[in-house]
N, CA, C and O of each residue as an XYZ file, in Angstrom:
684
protein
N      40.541     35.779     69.333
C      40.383     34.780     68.306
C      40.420     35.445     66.940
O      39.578     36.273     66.593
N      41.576     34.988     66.076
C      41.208     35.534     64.861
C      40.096     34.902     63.929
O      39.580     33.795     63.777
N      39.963     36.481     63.247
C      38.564     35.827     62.428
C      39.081     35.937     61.292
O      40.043     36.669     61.060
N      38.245     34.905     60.078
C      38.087     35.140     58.951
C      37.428     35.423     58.095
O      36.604     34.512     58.017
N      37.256     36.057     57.431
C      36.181     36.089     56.121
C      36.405     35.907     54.387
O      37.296     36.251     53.611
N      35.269     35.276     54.260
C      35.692     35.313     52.774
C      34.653     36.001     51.984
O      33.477     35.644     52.049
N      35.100     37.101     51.144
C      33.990     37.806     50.930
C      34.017     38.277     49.486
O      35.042     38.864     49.141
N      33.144     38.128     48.671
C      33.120     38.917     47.068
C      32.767     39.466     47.149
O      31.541     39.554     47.223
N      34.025     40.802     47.235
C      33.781     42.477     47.355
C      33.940     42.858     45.700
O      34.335     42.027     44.882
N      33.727     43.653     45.498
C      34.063     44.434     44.358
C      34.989     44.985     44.232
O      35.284     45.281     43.075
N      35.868     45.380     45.286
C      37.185     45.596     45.110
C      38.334     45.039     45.009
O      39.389     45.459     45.485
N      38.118     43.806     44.214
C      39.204     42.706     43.397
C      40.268     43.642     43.444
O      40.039     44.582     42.683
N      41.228     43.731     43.983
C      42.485     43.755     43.693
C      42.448     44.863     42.515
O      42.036     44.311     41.495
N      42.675     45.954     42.338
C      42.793     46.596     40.946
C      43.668     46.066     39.712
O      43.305     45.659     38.609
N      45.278     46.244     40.418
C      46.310     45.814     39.533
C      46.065     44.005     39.131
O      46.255     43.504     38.022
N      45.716     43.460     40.076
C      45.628     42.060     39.609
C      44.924     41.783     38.654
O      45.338     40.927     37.871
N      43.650     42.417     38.425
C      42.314     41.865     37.259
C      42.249     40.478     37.514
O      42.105     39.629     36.634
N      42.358     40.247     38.746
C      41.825     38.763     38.745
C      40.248     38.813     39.010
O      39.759     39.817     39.528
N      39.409     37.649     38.625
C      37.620     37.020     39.389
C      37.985     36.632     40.794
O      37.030     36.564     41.567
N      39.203     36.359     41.290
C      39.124     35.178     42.430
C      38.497     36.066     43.502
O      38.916     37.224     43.497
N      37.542     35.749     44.456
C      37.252     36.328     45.659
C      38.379     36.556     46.487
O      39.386     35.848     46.523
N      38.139     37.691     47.223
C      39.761     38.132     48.214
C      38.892     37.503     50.152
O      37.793     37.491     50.706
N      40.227     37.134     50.409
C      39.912     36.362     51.682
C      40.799     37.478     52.468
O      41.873     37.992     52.157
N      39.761     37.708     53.864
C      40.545     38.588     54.517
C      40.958     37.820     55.750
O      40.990     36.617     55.488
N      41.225     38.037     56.770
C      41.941     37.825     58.338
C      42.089     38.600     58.816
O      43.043     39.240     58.375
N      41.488     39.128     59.847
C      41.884     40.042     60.985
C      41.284     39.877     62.220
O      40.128     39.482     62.374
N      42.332     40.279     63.416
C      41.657     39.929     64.826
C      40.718     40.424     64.999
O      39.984     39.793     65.759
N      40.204     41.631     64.518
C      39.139     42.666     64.634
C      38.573     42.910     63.376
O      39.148     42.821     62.290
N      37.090     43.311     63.651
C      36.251     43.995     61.975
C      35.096     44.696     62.497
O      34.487     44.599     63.563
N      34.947     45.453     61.436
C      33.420     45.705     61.760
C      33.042     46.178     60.309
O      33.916     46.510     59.508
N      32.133     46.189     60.103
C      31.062     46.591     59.134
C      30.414     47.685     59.480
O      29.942     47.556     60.610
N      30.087     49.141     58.791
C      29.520     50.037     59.057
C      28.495     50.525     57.928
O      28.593     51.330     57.002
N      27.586     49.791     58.343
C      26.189     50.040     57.204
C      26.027     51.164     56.462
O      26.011     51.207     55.232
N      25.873     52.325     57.422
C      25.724     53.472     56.737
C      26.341     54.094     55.968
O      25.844     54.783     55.077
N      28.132     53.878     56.300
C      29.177     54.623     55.725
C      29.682     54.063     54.521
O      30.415     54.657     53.731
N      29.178     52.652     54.385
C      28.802     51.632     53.643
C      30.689     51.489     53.311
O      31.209     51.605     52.202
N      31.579     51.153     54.929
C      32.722     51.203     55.226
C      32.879     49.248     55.552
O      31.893     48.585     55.876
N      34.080     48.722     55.401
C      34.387     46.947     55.850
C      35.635     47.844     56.610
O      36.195     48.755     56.000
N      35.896     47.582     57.605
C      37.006     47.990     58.818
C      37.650     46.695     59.192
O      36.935     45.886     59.785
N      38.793     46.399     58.958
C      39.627     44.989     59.621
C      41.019     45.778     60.508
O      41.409     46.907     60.209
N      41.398     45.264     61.190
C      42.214     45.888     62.056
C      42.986     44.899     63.026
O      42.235     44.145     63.644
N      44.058     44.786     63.227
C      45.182     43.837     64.021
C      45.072     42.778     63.060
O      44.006     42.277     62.701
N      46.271     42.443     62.639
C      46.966     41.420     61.783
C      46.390     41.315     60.766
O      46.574     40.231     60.213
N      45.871     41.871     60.359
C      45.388     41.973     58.581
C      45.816     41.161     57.945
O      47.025     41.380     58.019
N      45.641     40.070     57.146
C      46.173     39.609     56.278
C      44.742     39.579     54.795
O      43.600     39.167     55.002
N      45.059     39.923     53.918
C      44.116     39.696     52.306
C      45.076     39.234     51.917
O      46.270     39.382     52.175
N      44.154     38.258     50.837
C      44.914     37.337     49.969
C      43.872     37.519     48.565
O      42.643     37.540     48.642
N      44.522     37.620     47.511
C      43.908     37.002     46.248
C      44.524     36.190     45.206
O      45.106     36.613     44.207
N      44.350     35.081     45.519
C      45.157     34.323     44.148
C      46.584     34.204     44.802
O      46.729     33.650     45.892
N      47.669     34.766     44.066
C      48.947     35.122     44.188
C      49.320     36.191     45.117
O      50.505     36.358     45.403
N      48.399     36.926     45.607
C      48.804     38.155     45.889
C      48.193     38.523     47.472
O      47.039     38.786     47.810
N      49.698     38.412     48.448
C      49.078     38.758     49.981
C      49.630     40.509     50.174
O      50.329     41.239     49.471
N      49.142     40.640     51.073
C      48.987     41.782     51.842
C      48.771     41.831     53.236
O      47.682     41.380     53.591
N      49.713     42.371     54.351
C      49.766     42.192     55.451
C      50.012     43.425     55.731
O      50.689     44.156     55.008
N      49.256     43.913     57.272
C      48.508     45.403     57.825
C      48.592     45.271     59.329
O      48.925     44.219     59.875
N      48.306     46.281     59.919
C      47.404     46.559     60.640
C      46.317     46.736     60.763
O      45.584     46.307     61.654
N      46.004     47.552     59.671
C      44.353     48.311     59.316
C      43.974     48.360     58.100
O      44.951     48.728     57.447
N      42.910     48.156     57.292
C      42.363     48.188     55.909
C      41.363     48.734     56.370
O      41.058     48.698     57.563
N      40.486     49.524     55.150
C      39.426     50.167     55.368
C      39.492     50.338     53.688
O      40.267     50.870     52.894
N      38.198     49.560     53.609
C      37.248     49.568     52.205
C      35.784     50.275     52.187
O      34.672     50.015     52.647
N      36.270     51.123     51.548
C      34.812     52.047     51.482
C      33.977     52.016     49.980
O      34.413     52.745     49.089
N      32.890     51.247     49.739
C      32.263     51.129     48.356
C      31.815     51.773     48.130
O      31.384     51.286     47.085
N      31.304     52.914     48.176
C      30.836     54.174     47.813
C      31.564     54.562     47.073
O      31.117     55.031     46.027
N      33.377     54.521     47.366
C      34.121     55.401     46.265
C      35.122     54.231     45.620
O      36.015     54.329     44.778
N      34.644     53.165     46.306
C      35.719     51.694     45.686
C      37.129     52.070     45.795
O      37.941     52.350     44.913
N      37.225     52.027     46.844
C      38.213     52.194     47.504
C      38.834     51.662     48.595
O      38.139     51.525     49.602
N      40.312     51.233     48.646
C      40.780     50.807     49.748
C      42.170     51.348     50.644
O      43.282     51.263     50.123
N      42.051     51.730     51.593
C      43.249     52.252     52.220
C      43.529     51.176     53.395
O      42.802     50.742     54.288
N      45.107     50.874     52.977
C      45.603     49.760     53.696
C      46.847     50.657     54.535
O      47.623     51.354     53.882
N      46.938     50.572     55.872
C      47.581     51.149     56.319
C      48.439     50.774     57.809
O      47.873     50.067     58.643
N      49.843     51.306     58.065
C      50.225     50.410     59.461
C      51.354     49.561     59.269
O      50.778     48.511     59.554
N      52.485     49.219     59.012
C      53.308     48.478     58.302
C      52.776     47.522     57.526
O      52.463     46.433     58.009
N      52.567     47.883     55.913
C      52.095     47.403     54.725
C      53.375     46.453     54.331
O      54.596     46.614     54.357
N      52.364     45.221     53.896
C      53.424     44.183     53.076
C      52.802     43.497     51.786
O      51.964     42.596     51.761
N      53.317     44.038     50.891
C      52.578     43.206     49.601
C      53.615     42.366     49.085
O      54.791     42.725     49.028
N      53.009     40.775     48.546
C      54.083     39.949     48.113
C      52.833     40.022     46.952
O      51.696     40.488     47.027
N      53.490     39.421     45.967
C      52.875     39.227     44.464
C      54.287     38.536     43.448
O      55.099     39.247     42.857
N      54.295     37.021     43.452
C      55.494     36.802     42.724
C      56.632     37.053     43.070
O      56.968     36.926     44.247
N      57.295     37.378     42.318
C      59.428     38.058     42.597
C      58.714     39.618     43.323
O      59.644     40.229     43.850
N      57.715     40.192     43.441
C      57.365     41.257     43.846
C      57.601     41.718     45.210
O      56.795     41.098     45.903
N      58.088     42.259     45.725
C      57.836     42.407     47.756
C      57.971     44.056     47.735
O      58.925     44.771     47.428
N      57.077     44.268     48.034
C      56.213     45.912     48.552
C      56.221     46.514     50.144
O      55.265     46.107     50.804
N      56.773     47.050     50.565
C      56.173     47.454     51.793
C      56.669     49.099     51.952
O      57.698     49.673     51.595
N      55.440     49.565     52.658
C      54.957     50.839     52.689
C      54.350     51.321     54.249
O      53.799     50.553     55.038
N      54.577     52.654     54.453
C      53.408     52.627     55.821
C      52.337     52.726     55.344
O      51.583     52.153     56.131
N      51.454     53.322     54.052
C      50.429     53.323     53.557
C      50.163     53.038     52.107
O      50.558     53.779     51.206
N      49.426     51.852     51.903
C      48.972     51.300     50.301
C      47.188     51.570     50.164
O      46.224     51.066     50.740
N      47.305     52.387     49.337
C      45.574     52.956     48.905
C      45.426     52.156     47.267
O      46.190     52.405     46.334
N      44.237     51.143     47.203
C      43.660     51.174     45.972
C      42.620     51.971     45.458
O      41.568     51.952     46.096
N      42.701     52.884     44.128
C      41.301     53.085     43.740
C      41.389     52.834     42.516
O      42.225     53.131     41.662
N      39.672     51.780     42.493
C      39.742     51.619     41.405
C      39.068     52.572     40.603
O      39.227     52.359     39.401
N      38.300     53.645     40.906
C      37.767     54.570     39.826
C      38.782     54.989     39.101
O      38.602     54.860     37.890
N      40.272     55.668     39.582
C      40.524     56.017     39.308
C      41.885     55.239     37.894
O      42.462     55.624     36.877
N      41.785     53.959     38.780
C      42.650     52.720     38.618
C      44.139     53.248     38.538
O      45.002     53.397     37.673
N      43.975     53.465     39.991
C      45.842     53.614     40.404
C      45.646     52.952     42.250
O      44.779     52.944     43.124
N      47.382     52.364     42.007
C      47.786     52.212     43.664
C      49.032     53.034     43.803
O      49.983     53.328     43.079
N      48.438     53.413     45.655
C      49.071     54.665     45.777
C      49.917     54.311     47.160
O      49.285     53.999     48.170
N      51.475     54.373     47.175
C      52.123     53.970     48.427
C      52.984     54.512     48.834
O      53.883     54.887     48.081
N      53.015     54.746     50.168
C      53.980     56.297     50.507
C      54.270     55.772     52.120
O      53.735     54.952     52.867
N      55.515     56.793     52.227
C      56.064     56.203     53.790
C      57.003     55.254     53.898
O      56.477     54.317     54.499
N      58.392     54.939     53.568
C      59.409     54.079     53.916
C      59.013     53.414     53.267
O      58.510     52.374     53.692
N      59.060     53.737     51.793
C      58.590     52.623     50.459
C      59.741     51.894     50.202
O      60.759     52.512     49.889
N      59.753     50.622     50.284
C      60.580     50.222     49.370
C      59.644     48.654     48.727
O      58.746     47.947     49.183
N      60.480     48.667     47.438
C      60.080     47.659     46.354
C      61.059     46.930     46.454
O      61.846     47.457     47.241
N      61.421     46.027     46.089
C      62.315     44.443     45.648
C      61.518     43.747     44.739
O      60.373     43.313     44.863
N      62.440     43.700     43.641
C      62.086     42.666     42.523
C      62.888     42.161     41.938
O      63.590     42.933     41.284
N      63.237     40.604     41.839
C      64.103     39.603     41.887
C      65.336     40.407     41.988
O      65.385     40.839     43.139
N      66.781     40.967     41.014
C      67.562     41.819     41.729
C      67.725     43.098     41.958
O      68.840     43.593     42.127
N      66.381     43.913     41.992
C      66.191     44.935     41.745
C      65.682     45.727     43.368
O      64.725     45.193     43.929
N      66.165     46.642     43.879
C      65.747     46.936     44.773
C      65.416     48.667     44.685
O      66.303     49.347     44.169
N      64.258     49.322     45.142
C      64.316     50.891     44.774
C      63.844     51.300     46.495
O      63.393     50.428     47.237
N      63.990     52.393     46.836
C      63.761     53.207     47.470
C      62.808     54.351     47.458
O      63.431     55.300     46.984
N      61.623     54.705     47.746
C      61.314     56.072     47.671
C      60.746     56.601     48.339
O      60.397     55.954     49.326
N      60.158     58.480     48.239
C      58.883     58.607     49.443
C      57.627     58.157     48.861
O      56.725     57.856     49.643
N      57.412     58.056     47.487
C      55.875     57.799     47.211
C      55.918     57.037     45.880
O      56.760     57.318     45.027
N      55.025     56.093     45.712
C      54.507     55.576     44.575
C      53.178     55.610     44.236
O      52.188     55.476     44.955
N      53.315     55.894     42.520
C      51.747     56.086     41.916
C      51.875     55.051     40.408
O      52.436     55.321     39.346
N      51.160     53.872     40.797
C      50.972     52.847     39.791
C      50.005     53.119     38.841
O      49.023     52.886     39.546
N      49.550     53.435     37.780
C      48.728     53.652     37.075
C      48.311     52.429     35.883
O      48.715     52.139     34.757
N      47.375     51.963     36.733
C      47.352     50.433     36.476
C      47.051     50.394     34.473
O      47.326     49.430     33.759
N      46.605     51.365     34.125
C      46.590     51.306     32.656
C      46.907     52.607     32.100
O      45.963     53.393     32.025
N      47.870     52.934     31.757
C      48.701     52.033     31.054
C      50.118     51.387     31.139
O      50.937     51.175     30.245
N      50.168     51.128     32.528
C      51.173     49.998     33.470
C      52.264     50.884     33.999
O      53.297     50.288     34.302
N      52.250     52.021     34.152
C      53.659     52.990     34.301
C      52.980     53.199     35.713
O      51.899     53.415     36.261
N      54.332     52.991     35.941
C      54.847     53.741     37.732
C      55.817     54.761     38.262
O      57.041     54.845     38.159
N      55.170     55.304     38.692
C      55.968     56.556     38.958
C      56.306     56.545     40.473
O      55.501     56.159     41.321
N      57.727     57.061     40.790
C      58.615     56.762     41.859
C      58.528     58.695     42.185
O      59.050     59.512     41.427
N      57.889     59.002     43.241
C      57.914     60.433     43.348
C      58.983     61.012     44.897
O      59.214     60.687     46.061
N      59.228     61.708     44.211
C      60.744     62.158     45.741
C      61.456     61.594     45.036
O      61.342     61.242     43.862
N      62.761     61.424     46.253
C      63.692     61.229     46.283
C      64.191     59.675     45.824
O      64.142     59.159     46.940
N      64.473     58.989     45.258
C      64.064     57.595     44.855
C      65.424     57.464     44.622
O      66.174     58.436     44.528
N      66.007     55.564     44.463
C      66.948     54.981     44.617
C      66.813     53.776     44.195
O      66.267     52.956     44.933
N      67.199     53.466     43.138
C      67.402     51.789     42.108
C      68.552     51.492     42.094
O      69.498     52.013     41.504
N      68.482     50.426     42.912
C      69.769     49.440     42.720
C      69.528     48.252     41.746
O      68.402     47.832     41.479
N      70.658     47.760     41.250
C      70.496     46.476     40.594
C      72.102     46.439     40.511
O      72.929     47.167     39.960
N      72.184     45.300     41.280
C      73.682     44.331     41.531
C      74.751     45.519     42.000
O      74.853     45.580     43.225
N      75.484     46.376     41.342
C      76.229     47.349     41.725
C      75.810     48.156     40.808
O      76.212     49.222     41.275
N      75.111     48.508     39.500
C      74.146     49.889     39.566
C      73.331     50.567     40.336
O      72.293     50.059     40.762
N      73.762     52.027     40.663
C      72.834     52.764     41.091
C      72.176     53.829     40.247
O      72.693     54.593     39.431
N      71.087     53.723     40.578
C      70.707     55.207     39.992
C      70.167     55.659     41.057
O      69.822     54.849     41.917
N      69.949     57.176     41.273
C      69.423     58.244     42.314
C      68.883     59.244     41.225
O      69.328     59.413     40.089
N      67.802     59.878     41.844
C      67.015     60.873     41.091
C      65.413     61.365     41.794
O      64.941     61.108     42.902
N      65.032     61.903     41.017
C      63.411     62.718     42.076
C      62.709     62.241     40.723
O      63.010     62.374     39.537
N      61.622     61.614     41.411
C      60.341     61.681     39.987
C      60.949     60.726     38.802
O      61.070     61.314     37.727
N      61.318     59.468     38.816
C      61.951     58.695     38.631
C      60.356     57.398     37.629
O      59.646     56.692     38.345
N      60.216     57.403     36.459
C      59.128     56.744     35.955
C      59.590     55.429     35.157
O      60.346     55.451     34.186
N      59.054     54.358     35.683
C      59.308     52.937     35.281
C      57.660     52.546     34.289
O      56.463     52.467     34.564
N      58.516     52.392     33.075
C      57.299     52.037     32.286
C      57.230     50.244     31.845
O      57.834     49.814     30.862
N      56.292     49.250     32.868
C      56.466     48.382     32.834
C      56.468     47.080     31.296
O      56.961     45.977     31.063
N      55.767     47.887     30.727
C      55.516     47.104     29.294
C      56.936     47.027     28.520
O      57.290     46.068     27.834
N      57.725     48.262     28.761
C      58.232     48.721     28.042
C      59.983     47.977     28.485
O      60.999     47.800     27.813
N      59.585     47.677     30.091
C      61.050     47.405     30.574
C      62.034     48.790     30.945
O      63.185     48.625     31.347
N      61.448     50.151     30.763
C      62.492     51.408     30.480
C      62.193     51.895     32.407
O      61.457     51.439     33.282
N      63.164     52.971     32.356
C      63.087     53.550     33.566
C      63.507     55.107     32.771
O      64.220     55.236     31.775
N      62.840     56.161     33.536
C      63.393     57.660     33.218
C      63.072     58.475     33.780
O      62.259     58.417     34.703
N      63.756     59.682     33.280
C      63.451     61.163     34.625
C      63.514     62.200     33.802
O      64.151     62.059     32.758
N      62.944     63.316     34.060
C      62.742     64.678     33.795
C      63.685     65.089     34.467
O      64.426     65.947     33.988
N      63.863     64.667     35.533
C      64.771     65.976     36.706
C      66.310     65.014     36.437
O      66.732     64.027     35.834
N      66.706     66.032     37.296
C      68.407     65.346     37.240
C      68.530     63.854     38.260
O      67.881     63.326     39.163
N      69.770     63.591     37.487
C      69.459     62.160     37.745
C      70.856     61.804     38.397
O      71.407     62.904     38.352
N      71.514     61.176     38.816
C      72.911     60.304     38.539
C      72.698     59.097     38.641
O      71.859     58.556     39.359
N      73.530     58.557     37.848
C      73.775     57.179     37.949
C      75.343     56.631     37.998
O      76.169     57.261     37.338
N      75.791     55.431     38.790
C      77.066     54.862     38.874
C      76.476     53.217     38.272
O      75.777     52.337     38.775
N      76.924     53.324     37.434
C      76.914     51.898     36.276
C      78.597     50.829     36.694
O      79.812     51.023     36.740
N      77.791     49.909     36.875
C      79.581     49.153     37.395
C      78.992     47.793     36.649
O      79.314     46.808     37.313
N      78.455     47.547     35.823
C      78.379     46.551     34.590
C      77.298     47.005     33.790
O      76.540     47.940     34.047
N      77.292     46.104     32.586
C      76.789     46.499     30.917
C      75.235     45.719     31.377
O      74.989     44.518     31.486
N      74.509     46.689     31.548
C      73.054     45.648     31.217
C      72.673     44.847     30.162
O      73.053     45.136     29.027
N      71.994     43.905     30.361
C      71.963     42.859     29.226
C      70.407     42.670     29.152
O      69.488     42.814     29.959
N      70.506     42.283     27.826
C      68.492     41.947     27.681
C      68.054     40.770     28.381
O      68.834     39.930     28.829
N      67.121     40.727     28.448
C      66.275     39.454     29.128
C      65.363     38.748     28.239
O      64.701     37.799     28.659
């Protein structure tokens, strides 16, 4: 029987900054007092607001406010679609961290990489390895590949190529 819970954790979502309480789902849970650990496991689903997430396994530990979501990861959020073998929030540090057959999609934008590090303030994401942005018939390829979201820019330190097969246009 799946269970549900609805629970006001303190670990709101980092990147979201939403109040809304996060609702979890999973066939399995447990609570571990001491380790002061929330364990959900088989079919995971969290939700907050706009924003799902689908697992195998989550494990929220409040001691360090922290969450490691792990197991074929799926985050939807908007034009957003995420999936990873492993998505870690921390908020001390306020970054999300996703690695393992990453790929992103956003409305026509699709990237590739081995790891992502979101740094929720001041909104830049960094694409680490080997990474791959498509958009329509642009490619770009490059290592260490940084998307600065405020800004709309993408860039690299390391070598890069790109095959451009139309003129980008503003939005």
């Amino acid at each position: 029987m799946k269970t549900s819970l609805f629970i006001l954790l303190f670990f709101v979502l980092s990147f979201s900054k939403q109040s809304e309480p996060v609702q979890i789902q999973a066939d399995r849970f447990e609570v571990d007092i001491s380790s002061n650990q929330f364990i959900a496991e088989d079919n995971v689903v969290i939700q907050q607001g706009e924003i799902m997430i689908t697992a195998k396994r989550a494990t929220y530990t409040s001691k360090r406010d922290f969450i490691n979501i792990d197991k074929d990861v799926s985050l939807k959020y908007q034009d957003l679609n995420l999936k990873s073998d492993v998505l870690v929030f921390d908020r001390i540090k306020q970054q999300m961290l996703a690695e393992g057959h990453l790929k992103v999609d956003n409305r026509d934008i699709s990237i590739t990489s081995e790891r992502l590090r979101y740094d929720i303030d001041p909104n830049i994401i960094l694409f680490v390895g080997e990474t791959t942005v498509v958009q329509k018939k642009n490619v770009i390829k490059g290592r260490n590949i940084i998307y600065d979201v405020n800004k709309r820019k993408l860039s690299s330190s390391e070598k890069t190529q790109m095959r451009l097969e139309s003129t980008p246009t503003n939005r």
